[in-house]
PQR file with spaces between the fields and no chain letter, atoms N, CA, C, O and H, PARSE charges and radii, in Angstrom:
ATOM       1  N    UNK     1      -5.661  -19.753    7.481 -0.4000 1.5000
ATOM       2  CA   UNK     1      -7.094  -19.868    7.296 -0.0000 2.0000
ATOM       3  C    UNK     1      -7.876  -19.225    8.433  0.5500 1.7000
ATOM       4  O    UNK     1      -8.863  -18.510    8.262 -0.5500 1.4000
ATOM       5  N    UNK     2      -7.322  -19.556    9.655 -0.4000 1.5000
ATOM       6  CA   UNK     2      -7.533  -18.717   10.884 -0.0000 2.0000
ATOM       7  C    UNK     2      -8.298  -17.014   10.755  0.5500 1.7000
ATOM       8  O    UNK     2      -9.298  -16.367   11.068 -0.5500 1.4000
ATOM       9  H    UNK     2      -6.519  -20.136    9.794  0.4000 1.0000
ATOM      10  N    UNK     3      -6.940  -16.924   10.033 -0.4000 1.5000
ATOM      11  CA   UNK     3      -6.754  -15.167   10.046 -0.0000 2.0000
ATOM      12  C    UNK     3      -7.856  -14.726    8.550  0.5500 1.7000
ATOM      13  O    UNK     3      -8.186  -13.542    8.496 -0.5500 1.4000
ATOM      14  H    UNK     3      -6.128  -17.449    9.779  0.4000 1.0000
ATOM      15  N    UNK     4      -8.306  -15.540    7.566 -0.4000 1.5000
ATOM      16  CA   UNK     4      -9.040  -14.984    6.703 -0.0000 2.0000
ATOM      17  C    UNK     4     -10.327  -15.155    7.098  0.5500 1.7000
ATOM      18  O    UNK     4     -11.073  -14.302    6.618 -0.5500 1.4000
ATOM      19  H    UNK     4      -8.037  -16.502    7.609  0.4000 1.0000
ATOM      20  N    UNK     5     -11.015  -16.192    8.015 -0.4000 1.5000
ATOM      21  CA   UNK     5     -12.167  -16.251    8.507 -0.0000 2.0000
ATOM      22  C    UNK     5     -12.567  -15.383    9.502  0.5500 1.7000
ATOM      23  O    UNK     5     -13.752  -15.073    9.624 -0.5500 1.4000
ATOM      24  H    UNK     5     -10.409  -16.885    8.405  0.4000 1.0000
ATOM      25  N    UNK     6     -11.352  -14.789   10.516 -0.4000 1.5000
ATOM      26  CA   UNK     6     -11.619  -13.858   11.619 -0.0000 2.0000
ATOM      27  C    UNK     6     -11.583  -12.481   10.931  0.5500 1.7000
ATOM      28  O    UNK     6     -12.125  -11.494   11.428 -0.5500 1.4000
ATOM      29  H    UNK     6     -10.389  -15.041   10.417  0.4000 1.0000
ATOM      30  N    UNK     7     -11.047  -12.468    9.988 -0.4000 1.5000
ATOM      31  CA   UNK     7     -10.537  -10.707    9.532 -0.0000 2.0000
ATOM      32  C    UNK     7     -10.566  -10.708    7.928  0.5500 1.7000
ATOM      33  O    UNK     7      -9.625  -10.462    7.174 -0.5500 1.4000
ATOM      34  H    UNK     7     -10.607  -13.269    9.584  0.4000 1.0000
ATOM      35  N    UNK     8     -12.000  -11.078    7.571 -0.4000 1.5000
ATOM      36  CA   UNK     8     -12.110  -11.123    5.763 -0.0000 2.0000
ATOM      37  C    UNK     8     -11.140  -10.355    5.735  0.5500 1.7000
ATOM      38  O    UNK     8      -9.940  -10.620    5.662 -0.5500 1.4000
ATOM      39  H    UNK     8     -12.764  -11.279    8.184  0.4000 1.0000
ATOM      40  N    UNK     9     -11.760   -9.211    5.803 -0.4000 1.5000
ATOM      41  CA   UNK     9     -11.276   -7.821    5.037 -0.0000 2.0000
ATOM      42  C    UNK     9     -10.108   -7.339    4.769  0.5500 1.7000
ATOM      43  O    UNK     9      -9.711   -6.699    3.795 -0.5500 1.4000
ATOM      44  H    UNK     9     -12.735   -8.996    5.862  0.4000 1.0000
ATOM      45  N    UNK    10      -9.316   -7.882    6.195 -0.4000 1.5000
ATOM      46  CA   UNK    10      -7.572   -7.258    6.233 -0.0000 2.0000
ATOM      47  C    UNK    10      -7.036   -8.121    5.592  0.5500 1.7000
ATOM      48  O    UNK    10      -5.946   -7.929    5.052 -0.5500 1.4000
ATOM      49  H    UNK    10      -9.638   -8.402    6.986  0.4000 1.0000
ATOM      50  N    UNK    11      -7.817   -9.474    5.503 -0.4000 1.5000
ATOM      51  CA   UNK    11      -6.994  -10.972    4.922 -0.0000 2.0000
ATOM      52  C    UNK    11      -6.879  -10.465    3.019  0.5500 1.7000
ATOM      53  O    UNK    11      -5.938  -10.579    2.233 -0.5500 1.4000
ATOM      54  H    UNK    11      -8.702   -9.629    5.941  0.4000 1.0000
ATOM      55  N    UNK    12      -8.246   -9.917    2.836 -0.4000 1.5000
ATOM      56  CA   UNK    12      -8.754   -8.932    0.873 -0.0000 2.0000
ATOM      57  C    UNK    12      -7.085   -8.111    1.116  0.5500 1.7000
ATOM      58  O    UNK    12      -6.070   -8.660    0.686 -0.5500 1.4000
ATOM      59  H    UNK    12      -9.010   -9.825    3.474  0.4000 1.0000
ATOM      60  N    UNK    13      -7.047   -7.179    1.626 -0.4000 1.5000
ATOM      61  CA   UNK    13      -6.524   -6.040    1.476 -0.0000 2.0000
ATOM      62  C    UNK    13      -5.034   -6.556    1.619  0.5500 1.7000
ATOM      63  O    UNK    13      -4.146   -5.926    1.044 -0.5500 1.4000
ATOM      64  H    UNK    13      -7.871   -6.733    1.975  0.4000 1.0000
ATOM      65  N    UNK    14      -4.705   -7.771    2.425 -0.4000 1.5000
ATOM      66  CA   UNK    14      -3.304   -8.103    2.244 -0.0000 2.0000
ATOM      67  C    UNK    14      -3.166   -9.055    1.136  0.5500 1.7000
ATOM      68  O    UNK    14      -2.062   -9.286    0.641 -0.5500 1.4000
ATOM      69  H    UNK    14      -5.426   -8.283    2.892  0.4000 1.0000
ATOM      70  N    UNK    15      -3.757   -9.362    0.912 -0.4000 1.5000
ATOM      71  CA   UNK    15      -3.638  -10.449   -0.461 -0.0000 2.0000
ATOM      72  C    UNK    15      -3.611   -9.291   -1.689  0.5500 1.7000
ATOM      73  O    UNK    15      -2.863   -9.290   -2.667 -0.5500 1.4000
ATOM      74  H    UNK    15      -4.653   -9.174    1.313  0.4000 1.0000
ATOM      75  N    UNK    16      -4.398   -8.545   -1.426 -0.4000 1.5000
ATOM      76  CA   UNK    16      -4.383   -7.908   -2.677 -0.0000 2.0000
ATOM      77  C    UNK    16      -3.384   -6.419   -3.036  0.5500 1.7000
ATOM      78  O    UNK    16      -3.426   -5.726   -4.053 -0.5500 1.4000
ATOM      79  H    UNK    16      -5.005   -8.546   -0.631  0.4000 1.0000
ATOM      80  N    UNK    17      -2.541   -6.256   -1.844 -0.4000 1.5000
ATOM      81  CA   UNK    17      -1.424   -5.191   -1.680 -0.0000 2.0000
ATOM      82  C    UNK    17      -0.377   -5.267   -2.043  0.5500 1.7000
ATOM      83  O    UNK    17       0.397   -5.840   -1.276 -0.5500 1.4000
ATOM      84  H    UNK    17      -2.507   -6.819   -1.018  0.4000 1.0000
ATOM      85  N    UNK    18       0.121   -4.805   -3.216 -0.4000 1.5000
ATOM      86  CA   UNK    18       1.098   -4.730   -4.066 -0.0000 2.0000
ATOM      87  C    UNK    18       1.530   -3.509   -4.396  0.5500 1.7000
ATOM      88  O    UNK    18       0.788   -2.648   -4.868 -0.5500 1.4000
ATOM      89  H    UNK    18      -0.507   -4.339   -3.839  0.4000 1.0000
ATOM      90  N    UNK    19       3.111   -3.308   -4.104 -0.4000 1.5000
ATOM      91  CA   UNK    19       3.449   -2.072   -4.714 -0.0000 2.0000
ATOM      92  C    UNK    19       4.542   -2.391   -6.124  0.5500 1.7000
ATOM      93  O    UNK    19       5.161   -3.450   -6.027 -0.5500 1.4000
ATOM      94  H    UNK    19       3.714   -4.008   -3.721  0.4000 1.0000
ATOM      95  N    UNK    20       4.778   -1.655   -7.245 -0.4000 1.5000
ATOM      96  CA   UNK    20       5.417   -2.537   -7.840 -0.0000 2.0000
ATOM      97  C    UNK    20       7.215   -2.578   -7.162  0.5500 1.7000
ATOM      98  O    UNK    20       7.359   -2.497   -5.942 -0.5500 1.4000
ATOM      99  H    UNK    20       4.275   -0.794   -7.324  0.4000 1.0000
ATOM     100  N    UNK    21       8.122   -2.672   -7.833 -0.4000 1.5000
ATOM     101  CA   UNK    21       9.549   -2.731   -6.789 -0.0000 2.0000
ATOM     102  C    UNK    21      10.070   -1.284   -7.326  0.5500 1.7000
ATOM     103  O    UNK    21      11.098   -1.032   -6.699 -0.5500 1.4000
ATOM     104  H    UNK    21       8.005   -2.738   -8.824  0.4000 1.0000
ATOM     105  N    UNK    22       9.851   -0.521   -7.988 -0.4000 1.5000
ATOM     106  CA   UNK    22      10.812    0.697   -8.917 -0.0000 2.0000
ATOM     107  C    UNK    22       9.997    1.444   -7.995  0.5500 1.7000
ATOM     108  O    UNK    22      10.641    2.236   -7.307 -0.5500 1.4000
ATOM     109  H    UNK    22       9.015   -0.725   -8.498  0.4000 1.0000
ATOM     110  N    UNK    23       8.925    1.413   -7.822 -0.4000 1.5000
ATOM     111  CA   UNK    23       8.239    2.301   -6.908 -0.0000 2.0000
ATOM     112  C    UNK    23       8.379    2.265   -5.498  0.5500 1.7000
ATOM     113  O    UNK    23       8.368    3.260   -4.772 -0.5500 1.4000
ATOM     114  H    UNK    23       8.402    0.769   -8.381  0.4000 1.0000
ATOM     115  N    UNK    24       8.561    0.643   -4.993 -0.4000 1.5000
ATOM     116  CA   UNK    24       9.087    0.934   -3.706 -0.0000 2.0000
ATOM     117  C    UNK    24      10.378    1.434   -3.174  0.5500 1.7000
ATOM     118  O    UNK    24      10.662    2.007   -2.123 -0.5500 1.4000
ATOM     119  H    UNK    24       8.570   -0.164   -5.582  0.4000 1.0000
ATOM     120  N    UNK    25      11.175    1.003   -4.335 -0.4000 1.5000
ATOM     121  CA   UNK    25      12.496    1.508   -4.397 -0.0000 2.0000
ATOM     122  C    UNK    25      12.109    2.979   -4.219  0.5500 1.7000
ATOM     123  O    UNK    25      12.135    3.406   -3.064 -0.5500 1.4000
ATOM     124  H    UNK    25      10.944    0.537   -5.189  0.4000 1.0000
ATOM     125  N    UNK    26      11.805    3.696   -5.066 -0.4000 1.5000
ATOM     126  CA   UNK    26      11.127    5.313   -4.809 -0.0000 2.0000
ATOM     127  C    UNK    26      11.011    5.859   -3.701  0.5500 1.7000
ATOM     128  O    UNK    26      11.584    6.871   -3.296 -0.5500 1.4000
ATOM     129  H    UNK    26      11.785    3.350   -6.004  0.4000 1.0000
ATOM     130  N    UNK    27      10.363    5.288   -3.246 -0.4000 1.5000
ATOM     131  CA   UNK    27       9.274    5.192   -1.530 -0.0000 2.0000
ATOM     132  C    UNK    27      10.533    5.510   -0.508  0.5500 1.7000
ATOM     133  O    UNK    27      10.691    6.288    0.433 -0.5500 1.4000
ATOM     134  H    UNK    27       9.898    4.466   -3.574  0.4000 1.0000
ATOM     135  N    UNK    28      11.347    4.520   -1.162 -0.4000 1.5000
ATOM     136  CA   UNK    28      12.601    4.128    0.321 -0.0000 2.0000
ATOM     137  C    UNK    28      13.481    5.062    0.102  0.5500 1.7000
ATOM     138  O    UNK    28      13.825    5.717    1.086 -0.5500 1.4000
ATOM     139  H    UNK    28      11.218    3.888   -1.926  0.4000 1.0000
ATOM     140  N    UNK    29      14.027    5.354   -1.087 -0.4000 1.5000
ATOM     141  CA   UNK    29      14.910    6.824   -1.469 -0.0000 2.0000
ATOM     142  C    UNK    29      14.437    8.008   -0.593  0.5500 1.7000
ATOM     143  O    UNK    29      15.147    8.346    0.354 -0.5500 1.4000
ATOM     144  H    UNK    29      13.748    4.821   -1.886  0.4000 1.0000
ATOM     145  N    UNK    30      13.472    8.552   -0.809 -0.4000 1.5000
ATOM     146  CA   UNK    30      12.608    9.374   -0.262 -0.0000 2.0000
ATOM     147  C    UNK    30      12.685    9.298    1.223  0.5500 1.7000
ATOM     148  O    UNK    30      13.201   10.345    1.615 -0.5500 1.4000
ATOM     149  H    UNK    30      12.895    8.278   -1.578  0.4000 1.0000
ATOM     150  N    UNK    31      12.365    8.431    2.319 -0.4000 1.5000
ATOM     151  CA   UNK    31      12.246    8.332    2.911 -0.0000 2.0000
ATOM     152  C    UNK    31      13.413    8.410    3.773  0.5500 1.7000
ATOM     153  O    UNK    31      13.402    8.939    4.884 -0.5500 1.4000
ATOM     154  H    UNK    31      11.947    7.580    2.001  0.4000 1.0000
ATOM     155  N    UNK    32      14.592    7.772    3.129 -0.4000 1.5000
ATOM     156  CA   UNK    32      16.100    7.211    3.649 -0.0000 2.0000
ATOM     157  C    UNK    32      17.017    8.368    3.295  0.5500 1.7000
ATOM     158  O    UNK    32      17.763    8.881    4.128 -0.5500 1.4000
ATOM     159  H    UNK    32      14.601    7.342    2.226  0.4000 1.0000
ATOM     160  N    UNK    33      16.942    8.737    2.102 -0.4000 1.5000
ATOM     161  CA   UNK    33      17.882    9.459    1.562 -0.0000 2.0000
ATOM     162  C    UNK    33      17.243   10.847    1.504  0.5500 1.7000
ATOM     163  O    UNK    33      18.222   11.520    1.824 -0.5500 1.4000
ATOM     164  H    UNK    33      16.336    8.320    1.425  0.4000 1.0000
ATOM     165  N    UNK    34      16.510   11.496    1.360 -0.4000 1.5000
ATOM     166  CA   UNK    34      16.010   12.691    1.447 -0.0000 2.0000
ATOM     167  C    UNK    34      15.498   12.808    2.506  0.5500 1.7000
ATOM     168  O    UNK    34      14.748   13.784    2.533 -0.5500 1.4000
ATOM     169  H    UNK    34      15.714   10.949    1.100  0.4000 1.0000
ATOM     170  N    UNK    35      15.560   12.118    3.656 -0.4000 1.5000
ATOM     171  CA   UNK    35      14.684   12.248    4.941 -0.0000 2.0000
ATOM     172  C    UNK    35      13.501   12.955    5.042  0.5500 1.7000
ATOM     173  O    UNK    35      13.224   13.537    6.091 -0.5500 1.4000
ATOM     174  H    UNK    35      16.169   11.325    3.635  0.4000 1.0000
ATOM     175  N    UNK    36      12.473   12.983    3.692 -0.4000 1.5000
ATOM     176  CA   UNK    36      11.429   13.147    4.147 -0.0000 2.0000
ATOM     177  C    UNK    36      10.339   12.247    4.684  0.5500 1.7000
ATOM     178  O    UNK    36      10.451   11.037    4.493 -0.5500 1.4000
ATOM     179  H    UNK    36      12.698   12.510    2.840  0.4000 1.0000
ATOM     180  N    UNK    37       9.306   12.722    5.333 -0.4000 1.5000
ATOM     181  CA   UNK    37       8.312   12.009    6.401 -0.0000 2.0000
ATOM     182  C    UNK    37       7.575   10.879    5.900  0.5500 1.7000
ATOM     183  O    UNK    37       6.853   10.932    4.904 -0.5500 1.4000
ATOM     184  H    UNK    37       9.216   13.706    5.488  0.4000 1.0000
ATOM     185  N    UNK    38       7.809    9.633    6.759 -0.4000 1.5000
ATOM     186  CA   UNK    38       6.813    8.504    5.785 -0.0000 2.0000
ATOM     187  C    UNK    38       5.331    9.109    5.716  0.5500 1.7000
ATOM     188  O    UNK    38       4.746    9.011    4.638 -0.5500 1.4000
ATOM     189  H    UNK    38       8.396    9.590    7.568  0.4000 1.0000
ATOM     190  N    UNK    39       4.652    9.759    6.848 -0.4000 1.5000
ATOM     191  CA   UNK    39       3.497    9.671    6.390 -0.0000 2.0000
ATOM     192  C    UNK    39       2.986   11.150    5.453  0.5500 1.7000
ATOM     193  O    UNK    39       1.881   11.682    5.546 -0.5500 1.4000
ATOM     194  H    UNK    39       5.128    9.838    7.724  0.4000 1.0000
ATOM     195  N    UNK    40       3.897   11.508    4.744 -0.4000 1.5000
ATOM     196  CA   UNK    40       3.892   12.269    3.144 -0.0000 2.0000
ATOM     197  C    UNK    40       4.062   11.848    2.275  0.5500 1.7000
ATOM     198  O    UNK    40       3.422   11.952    1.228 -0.5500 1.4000
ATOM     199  H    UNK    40       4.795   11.075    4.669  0.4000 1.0000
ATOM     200  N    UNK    41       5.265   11.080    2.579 -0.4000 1.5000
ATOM     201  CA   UNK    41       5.997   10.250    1.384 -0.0000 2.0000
ATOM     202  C    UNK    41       4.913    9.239    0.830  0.5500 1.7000
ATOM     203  O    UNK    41       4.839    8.959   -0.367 -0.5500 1.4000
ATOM     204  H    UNK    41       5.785   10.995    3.429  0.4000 1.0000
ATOM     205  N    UNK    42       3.888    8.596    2.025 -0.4000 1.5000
ATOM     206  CA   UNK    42       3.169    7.637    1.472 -0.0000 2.0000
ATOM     207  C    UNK    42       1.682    8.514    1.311  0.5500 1.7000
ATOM     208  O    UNK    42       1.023    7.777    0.577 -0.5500 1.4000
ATOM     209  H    UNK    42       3.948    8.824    2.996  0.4000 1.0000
ATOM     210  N    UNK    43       1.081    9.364    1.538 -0.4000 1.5000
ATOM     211  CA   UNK    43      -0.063   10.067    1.418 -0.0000 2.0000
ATOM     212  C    UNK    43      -0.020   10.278    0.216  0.5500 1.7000
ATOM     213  O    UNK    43      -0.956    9.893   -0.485 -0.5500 1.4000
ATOM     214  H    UNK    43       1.616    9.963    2.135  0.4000 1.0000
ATOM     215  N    UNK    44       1.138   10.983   -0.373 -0.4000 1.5000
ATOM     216  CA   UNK    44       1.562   11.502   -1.651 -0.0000 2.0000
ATOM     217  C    UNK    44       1.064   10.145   -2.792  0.5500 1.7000
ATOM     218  O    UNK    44       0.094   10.202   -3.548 -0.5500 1.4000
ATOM     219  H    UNK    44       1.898   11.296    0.196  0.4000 1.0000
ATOM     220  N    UNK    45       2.000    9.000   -2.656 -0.4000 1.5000
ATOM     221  CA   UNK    45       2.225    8.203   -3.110 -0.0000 2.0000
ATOM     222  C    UNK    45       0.451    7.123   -3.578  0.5500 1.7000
ATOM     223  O    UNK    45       0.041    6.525   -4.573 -0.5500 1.4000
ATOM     224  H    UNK    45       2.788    8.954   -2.042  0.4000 1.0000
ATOM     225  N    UNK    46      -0.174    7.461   -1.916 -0.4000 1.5000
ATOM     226  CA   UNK    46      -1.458    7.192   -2.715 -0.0000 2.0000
ATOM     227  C    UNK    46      -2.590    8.098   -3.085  0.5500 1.7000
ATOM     228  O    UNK    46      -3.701    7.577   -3.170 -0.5500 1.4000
ATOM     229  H    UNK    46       0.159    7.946   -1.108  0.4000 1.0000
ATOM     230  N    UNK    47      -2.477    9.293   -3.302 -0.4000 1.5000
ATOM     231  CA   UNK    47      -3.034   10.616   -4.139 -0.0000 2.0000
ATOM     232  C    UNK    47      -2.802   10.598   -5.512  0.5500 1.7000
ATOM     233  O    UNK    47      -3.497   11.092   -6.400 -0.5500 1.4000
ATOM     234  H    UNK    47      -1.574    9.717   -3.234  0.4000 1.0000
ATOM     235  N    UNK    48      -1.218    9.662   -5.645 -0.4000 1.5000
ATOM     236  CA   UNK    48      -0.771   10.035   -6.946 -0.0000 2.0000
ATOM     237  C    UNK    48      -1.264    8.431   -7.738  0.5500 1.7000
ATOM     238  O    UNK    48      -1.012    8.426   -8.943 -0.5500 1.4000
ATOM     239  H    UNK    48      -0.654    9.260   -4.923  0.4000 1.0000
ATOM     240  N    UNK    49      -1.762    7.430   -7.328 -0.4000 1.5000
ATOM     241  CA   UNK    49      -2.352    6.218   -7.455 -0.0000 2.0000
ATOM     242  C    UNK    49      -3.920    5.729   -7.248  0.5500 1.7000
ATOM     243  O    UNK    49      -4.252    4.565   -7.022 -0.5500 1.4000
ATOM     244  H    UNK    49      -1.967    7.433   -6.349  0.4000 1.0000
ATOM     245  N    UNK    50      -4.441    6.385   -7.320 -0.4000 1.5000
ATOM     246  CA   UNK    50      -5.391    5.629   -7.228 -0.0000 2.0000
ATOM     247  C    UNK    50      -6.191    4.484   -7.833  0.5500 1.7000
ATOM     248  O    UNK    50      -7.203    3.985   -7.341 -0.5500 1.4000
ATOM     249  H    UNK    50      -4.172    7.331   -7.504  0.4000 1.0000
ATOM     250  N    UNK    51      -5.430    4.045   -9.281 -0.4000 1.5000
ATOM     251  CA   UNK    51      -5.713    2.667   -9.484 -0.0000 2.0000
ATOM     252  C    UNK    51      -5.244    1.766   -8.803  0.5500 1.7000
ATOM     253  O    UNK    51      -5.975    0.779   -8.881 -0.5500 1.4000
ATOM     254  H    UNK    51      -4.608    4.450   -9.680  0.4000 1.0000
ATOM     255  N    UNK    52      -4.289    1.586   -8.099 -0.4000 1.5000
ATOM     256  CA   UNK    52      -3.416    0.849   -7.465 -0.0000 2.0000
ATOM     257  C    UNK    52      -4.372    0.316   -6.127  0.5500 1.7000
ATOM     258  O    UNK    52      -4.735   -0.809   -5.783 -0.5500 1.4000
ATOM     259  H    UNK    52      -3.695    2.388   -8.036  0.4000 1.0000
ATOM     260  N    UNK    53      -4.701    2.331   -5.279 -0.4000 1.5000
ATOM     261  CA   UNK    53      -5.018    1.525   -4.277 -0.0000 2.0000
ATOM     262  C    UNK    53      -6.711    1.150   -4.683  0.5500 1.7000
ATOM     263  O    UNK    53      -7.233    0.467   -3.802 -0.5500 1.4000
ATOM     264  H    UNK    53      -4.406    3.245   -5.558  0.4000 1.0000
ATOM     265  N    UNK    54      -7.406    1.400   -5.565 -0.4000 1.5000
ATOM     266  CA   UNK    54      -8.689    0.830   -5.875 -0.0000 2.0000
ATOM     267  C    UNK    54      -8.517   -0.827   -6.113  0.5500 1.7000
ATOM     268  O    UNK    54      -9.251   -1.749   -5.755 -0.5500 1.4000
ATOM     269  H    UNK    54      -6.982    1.955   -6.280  0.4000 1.0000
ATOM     270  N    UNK    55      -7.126   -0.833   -6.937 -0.4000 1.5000
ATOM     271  CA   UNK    55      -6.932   -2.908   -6.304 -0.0000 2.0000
ATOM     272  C    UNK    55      -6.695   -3.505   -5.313  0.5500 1.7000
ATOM     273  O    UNK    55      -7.036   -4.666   -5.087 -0.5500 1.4000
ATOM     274  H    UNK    55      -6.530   -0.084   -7.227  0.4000 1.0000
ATOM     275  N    UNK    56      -5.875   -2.549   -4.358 -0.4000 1.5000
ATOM     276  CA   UNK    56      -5.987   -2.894   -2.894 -0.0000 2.0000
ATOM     277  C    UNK    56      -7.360   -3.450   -2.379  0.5500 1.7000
ATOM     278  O    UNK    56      -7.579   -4.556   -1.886 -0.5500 1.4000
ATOM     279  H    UNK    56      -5.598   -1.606   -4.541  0.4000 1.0000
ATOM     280  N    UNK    57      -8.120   -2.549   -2.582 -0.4000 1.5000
ATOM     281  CA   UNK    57      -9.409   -2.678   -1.858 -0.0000 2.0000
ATOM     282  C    UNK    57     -10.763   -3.066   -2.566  0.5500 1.7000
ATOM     283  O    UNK    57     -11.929   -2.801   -2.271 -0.5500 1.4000
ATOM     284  H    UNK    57      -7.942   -1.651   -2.983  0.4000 1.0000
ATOM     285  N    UNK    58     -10.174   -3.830   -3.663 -0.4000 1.5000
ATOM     286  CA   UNK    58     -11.250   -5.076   -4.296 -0.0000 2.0000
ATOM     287  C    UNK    58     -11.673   -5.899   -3.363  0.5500 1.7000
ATOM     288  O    UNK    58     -10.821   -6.385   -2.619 -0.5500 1.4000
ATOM     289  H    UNK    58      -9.227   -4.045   -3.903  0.4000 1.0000
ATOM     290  N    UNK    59     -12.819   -6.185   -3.211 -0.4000 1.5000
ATOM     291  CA   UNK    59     -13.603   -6.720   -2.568 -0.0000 2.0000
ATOM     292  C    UNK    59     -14.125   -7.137   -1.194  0.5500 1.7000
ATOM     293  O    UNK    59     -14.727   -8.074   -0.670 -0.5500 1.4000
ATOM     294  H    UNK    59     -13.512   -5.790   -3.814  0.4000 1.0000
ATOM     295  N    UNK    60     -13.290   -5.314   -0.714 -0.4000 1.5000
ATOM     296  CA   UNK    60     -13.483   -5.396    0.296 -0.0000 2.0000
ATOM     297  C    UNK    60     -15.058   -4.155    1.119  0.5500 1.7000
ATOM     298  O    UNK    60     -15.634   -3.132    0.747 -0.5500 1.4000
ATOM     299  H    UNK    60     -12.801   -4.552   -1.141  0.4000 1.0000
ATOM     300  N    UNK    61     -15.114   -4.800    1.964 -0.4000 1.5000
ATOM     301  CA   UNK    61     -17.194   -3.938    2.090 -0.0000 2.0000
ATOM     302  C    UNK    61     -16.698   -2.997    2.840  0.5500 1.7000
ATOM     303  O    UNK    61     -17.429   -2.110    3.282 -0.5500 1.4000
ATOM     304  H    UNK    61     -14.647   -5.631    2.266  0.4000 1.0000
């Protein structure tokens, strides 16, 4: 309760951060097994989503 009164916003954005598991599975292939760069692997990942991360960031100002 601490942490949602000091930090609405990060408290919105972690409550509401979901990836589904076939996709994280994805994520980690990529990352582990093709050794390409997390921060492509995940840039990519939210270019190619943007409903996803528009639920991330419900209701946040």
């Amino acid at each position: 309760d601490e942490f949602n009164k000091k930090y609405p916003d990060a408290y919105l954005f972690l409550k509401n951060w979901s990836v589904p598991l076939r996709d994280l599975s994805e994520l980690c292939y990529k990352i582990e097994i093709e050794r390409l760069p997390v921060s492509y692997v995940t840039s990519n990942y939210i270019k190619e989503h943007p409903e996803l991360v528009s639920q991330w960031l419900e209701g946040i100002k």
